[in-house]
N, C-alpha and C positions, 0 to 999 in steps of 0.2 A: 206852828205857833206854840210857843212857849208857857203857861205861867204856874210862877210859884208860892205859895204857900204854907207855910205851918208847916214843912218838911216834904210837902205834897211837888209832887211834879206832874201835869199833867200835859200827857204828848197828844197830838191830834196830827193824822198823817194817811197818806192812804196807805202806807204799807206798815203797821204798828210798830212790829217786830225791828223790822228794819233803822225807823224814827229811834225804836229805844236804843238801839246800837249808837246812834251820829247824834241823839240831841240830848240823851241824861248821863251815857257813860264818860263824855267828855268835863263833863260841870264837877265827876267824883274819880278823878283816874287814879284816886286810891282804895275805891269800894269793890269790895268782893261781894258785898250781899245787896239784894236789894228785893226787898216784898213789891210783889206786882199783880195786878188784877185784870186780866181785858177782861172789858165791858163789852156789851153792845156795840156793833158800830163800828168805829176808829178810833178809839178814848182808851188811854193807858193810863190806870194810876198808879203811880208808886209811891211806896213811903223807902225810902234813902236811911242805909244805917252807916255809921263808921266802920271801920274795922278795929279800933282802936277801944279794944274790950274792956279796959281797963275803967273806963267810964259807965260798964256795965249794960244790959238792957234787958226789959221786959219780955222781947219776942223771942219764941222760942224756935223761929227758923232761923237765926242768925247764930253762928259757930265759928270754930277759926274753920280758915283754908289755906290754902297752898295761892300765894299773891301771884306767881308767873304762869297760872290759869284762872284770870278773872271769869267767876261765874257772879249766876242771880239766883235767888234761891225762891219756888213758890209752891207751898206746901208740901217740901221735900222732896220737889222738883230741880234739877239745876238747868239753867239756859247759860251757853258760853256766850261769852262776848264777843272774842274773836270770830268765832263761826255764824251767829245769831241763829244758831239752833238750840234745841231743848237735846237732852240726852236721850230721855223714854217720855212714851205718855203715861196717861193715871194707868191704862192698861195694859202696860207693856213687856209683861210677863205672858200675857197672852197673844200681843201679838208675836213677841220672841219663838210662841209655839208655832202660830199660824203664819208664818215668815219664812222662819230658817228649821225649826225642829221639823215639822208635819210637811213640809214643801219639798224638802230634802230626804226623806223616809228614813229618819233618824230612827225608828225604834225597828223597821226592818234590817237596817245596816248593823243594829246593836246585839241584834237576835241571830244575824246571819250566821250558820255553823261552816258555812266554808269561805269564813275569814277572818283571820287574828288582830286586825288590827284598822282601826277607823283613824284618819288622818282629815283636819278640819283647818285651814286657815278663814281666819277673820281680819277683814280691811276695816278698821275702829274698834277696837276693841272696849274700847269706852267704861264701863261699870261692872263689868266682867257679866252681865244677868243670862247672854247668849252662852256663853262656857259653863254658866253653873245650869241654863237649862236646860244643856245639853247634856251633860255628866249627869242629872239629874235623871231626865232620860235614858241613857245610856246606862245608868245603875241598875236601873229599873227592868234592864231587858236584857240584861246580859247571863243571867242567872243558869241558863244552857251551855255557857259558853264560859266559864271561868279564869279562862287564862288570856282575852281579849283583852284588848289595849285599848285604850283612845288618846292620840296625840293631840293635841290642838295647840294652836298657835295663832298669838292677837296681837295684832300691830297697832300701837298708839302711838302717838307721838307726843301728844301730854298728858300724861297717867295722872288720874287725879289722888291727892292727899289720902291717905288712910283715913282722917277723918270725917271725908266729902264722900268718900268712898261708903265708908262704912253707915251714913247718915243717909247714900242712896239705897242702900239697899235692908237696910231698915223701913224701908217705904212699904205697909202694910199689903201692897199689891205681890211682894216676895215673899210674901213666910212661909211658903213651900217651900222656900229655898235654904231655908232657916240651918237646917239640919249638915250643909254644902260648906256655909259662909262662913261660919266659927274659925275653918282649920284652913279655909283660903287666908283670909283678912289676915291671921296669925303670919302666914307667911310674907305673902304680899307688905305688909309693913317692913318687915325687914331687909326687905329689897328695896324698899323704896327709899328707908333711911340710909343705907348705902348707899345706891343708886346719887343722891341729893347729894350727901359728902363727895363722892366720886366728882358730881357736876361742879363744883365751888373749887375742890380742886383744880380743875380743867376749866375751870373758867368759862364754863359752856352750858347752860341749861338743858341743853337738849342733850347730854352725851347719852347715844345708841349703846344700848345694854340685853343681855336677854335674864329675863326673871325666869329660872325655872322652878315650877310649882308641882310638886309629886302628891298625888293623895288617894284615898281607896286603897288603901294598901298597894300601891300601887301602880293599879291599873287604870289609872288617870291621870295624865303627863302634861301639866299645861306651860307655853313657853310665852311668856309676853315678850314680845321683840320692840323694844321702847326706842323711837326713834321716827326719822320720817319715811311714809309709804316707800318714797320710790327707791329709797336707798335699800330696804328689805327685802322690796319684790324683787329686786336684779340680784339679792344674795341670799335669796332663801336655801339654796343648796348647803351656805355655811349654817346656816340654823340646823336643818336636817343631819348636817355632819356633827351638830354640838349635841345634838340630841342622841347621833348611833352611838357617841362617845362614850355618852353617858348612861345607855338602857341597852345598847345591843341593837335597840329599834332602827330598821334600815326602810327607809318610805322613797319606794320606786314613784309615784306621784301623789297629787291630792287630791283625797277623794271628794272633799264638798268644801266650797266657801260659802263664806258669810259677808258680805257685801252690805255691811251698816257704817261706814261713814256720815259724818254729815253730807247734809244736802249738795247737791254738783255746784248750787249757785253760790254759794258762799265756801265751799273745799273743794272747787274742782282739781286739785292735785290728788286727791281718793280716785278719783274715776274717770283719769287719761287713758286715754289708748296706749300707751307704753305700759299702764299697768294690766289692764287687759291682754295685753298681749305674753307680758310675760307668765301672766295666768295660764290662758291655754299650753306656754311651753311647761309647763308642769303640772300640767290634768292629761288623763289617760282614760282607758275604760272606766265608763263607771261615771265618769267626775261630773258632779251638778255643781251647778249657779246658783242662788237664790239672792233678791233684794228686793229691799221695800219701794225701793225708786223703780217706775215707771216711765224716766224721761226718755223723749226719742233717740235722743243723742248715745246713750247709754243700750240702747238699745243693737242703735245701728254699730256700734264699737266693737258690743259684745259679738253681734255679726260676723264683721270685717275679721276678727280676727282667728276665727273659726270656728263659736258656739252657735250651735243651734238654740233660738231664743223664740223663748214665748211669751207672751202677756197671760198674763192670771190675774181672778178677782183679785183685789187687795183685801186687806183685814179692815174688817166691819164698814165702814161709808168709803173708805179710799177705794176707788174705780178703779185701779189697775196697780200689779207688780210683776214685775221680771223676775222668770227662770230660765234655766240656758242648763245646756248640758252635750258633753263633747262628741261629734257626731256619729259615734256609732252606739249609744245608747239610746235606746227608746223613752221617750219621754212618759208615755203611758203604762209603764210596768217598771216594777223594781228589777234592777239586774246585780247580779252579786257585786259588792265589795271587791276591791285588788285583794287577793294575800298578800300577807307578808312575804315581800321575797330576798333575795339577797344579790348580789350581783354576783355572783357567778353562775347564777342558773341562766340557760337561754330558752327563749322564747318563740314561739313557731306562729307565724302571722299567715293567714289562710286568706287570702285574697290578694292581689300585689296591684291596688287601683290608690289615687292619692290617698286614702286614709288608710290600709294598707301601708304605704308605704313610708306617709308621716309617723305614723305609730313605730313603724322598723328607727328611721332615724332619733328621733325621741329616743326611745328605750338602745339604742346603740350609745346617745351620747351619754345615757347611765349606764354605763357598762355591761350591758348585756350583749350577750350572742344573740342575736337574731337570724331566723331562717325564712324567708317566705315563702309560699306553696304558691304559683301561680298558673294554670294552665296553657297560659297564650303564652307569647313568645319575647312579650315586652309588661313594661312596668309600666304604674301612673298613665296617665296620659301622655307623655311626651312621648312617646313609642321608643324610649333609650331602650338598648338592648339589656336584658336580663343579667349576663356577666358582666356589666358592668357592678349592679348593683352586691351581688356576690362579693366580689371585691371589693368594693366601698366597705361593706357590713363584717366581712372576714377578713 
């Protein structure tokens, strides 16, 4: 049920969120903004702005944006339309800690002196708050370690406006980050005004592009790969190669994802099994999962395709989030970081049972020599005879 008023829209629905997507964004398919209040209950109010600035207005959560990602804006919040999710909650600098920073042993990984280099991909890269507080951390703990790296790389496929950008993370719940943002946003705009001509060119809104963002002097490498999930997950190898290109940095796999997409029910293209899967082919020792999603589904995927997965409390009232991590690392203790390696070193695998010998295959098709140690007479499970695999690997 509908009715309107004075500018007022009021939705009544059992699923709020949902009603505001199918019954006020169809009545304004030219609004990007729109002040909203859940109430009590089921009761959504909103008050409806133009976009059409030129007629001015009083509120001061209304700004331009970027019209080929319609949001809602509620007290410097943005909710997408497309997805009917929210980006962050009011606290979500903190859960960014309690999620992906502190779940993943980001300031142990930062601190670790026998290893040069932290490699991170993020599925949503969204407002960048996961990258800055990570680097943020990562700054913070590296001070032993001077010549340590951190790669990281964030897949979005609609990168918001500099100015949507810059007005999320102005949100009072960042200002530790204050000090990160200045010399991100600097960059990140120039990519993006590029990036948009590139698009208008090509005719394409969506053209796959990678933003690379250098900062710390440095020693903080960020690559936004703008485009959609599954086209990036099957090509992350070309990202890693645009990145040796350009630093030298050679990343044998990935040490920790960041699993914030929106929600499965309205993006389930974030969190198929095809992208799962090609996850695990590019996690090795070491490599953790983290995400705020607890769904079964996600659960059982992470499973099937060879993380070991566990539920964990969630951050503050959310009952449950998933961690996953590749199966020869202990979920209960930090295990060192990969080093930086390079592919012409080989590698000596001391056991020859299926993870054993997924590990040889893996790091063979990065170029390594691999050798395995096994005592018995056969390999994996299948009882294949040992020189076979010799020659597979050499």
């Amino acid at each position: 049920m509908i009715k309107r008023s004075e500018g007022f829209v009021s939705i009544i629905a059992s699923n709020t969120l949902r009603s505001l997507k199918r019954t006020a964004y169809p009545f304004h398919n030219s609004l990007s903004h729109t002040h909203f209040q859940r109430n009590k209950g089921c009761s959504v109010h909103c008050r409806l702005y133009s976009t059409d600035h030129s007629q001015g207005t009083n509120n001061s959560d209304v700004h331009s944006t970027d019209t080929s990602n319609k949001l809602l804006w509620n007290n410097g919040v943005p909710f997408s339309l497309e997805y009917r999710d929210i980006y962050f909650h009011q606290d979500g600098l903190e859960e960014s800690t309690y999620v992906f920073v502190n779940a993943n042993n980001i300031v142990e990984r930062s601190s670790d002196l026998n290893s040069n280099l932290l490699s991170i991909v993020e599925l949503g890269f969204g407002i960048g708050r996961n990258f800055l507080n990570t680097q943020r951390c990562f700054l913070e703990n590296t001070h032993t370690n001077p010549g340590k790296k951190l790669v990281y790389f964030g897949i979005e496929k609609h990168p918001l406006s500099p100015v949507d950008l810059e007005t999320c993370l102005n949100h009072p719940q960042f200002s530790q980050l204050q000090p990160l943002k200045t010399e991100f946003l600097h960059s990140y705009q120039i990519h993006y005004n590029s990036w948009k001509k590139t698009c208008e060119q090509n005719n394409n809104i969506n053209t796959p592009q990678i933003w690379r963002i250098e900062s710390s002097n440095g020693s903080v490498i960020c690559n936004i790969l703008v485009g959609d999930v599954n086209d990036w997950i099957h090509n992350l190898d070309t990202a890693f190669k645009s990145e040796s290109a350009t630093s030298g940095v050679q990343i044998g796999f990935v040490d920790v994802w960041y699993l914030d997409g929106f929600k499965a029910k309205t993006n389930p293209v974030m969190w198929e099994h095809s992208v799962f899967s090609q996850m695990f082919s590019h996690s090795g020792h070491n490599t953790t999962v983290s995400t705020y999603s607890a769904s079964s589904q996600v659960k059982r995927d992470l499973k099937s395709v060879g993380f070991i997965v566990e539920k964990r409390k969630g951050f503050q009232n959310k009952r449950d989030m998933l961690f996953a991590y590749f199966p020869n690392v202990q979920s209960s203790t930090f295990l060192h970081n990969n080093t930086l390696l390079s592919n012409s070193q080989s590698v000596c695998i001391i056991g020859g049972g299926l993870a054993g010998c997924s590990a040889a295959w893996a790091l063979n098709e990065k170029g390594f020599k691999v050798q395995i140690l096994e005592k018995g007479d056969s390999l994996g499970s299948s009882g294949i005879n040992a020189e076979y695999f010799f020659f597979f690997f050499f």
